[in-house]
N, C-alpha and C positions, 0 to 999 in steps of 0.2 A: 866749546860746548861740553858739558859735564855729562859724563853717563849717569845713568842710573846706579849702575852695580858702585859707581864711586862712593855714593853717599854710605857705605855699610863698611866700608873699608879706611880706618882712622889715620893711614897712611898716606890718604889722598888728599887733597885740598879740601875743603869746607865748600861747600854747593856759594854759589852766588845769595847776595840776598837780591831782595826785590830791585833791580836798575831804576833809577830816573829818565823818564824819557818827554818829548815835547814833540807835540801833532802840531803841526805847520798848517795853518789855514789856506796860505796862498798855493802848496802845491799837495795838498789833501795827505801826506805821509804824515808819518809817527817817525822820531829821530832820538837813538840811544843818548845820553845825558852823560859825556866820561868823562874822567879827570881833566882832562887838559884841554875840553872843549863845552866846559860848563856855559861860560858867559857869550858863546856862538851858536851856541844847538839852535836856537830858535832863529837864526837870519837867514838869509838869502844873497847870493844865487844858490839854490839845492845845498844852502848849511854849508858848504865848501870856504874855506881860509883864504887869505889871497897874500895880503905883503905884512903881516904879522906875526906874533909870536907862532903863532898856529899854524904858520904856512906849512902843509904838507901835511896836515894832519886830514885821516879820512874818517868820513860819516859812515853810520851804521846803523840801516835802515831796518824797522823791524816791523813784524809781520808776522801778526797771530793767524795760526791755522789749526782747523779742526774738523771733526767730522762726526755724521753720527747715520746707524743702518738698524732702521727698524725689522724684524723678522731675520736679523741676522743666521745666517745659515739655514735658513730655508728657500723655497725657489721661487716665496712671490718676494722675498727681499730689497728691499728699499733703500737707497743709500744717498748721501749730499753732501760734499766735502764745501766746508765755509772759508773764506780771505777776510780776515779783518786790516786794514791799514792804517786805522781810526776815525773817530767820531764823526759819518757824515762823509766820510772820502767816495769819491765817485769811483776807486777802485774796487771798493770792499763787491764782494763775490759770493751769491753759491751757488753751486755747479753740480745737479745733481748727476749717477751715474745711470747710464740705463741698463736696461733688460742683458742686453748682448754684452756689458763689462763681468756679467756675473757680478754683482753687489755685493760687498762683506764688509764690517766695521773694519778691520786693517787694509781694504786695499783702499779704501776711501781715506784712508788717512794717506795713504801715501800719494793717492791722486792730490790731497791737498795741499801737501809740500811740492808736486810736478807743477800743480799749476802758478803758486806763489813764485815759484823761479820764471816761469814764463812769462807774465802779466810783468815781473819786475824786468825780464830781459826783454818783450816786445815793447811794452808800453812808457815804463819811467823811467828807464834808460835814455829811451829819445826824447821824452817829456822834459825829463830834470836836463838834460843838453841844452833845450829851449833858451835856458835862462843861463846858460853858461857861456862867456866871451871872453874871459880875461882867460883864458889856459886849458886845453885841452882836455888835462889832465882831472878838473876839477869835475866834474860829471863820476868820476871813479867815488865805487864807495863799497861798505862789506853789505851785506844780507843777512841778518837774522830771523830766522824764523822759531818762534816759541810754540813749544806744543805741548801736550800732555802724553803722548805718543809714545813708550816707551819701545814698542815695537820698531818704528820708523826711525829713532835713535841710536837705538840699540843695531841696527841693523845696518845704517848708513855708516855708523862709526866705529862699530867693532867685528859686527860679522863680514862684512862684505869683502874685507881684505886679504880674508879666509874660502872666500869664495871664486871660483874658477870659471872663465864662461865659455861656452860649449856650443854650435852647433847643433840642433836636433832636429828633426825634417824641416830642415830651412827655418826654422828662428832660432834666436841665441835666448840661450837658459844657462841660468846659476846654477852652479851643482857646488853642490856641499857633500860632507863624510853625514854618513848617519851616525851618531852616536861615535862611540868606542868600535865598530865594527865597519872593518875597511872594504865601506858599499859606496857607491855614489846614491845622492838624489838630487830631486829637482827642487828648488829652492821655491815654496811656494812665495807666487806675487815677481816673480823673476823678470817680466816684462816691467811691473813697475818700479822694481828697484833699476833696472839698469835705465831706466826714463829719468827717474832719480840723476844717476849718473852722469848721464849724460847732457841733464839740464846743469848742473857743478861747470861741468867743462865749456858750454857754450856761454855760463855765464862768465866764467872768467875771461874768456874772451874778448869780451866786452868793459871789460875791465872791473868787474865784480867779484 
């Protein structure tokens, strides 16, 4: 995943261009298109390789997400975070937040990355299994999710590692430095990022 701050800095790689990808009718996903798995993106069982050149090569499942909160920062505030999986997939989602999440355009982005991880660890995990018999192993795939989110990027991949978690009347919160001045604060969205986190690890789990 490329940061943001990459693209400004001549140092770093060249951002991606646009990937190739192919939505699979028979199990409603969209499947990354890469070098070595051009002429298989589109088969089945769950796009997975078997006694071929490709054996052991894994799929990379992608996963448009996004969000959008009317009245943002105010308190009749409106918010909806959306799942795209492609054209017509019976996954595609959206989910809006209610009253009691406190609504705001960033947390809703981040609820929308929470829920892509879940929907792909409850649901197509055991879905794409369905169709898988020749090897356990073949159900294993990566997750990409694409977003415009600079926030939820920026935050998953370069702040967080900088950030410390804390205890504070019985929940745990992010605490970050403020500035140049050696104060603590609380990491606004702290619940959602470490939901964030927390979905990373249970999807690996799973072998994701």
């Amino acid at each position: 995943m490329y940061l943001k701050t990459d693209y400004n800095n001549r140092s770093k790689p060249d951002p991606p261009t646009a990937a190739s990808s192919s939505y699979c009718l028979e199990c409603g996903l969209t499947w990354l298109v890469g070098r070595k798995c051009k002429d298989i993106a589109a088969k089945h069982p769950v796009h997975a390789t078997l006694d071929h050149e490709y054996a052991g090569t894994r799929r990379s499942l992608v996963v448009h997400i996004d969000s959008i909160c009317t009245n943002n920062g105010l308190p009749n505030a409106r918010a909806v975070a959306g799942l795209y999986f492609g054209p017509g997939s019976s996954y595609n989602v959206s989910i809006p937040l209610t009253s009691d999440d406190k609504p705001t355009n960033q947390k809703a982005e981040l609820w929308a990355g929470i829920h892509a991880m879940q929907i792909t660890r409850e649901k197509i995990v055991s879905d794409c299994a369905v169709h898988v018999y020749h090897s356990r192993n073949l159900a294993h795939f990566r997750l990409v999710l694409v977003t415009d989110s600079s926030y939820l990027v920026e935050g998953m991949c370069l702040y967080f590692k900088e950030w410390k978690v804390e205890k504070r009347q019985g929940n745990s919160l992010l605490i970050g430095k403020n500035g140049q001045i050696i104060q603590s604060q609380i990491i606004q969205n702290s619940t959602e990022f470490l939901r964030l986190k927390s979905e990373v690890e249970l999807l690996s789990m799973v072998g994701v």
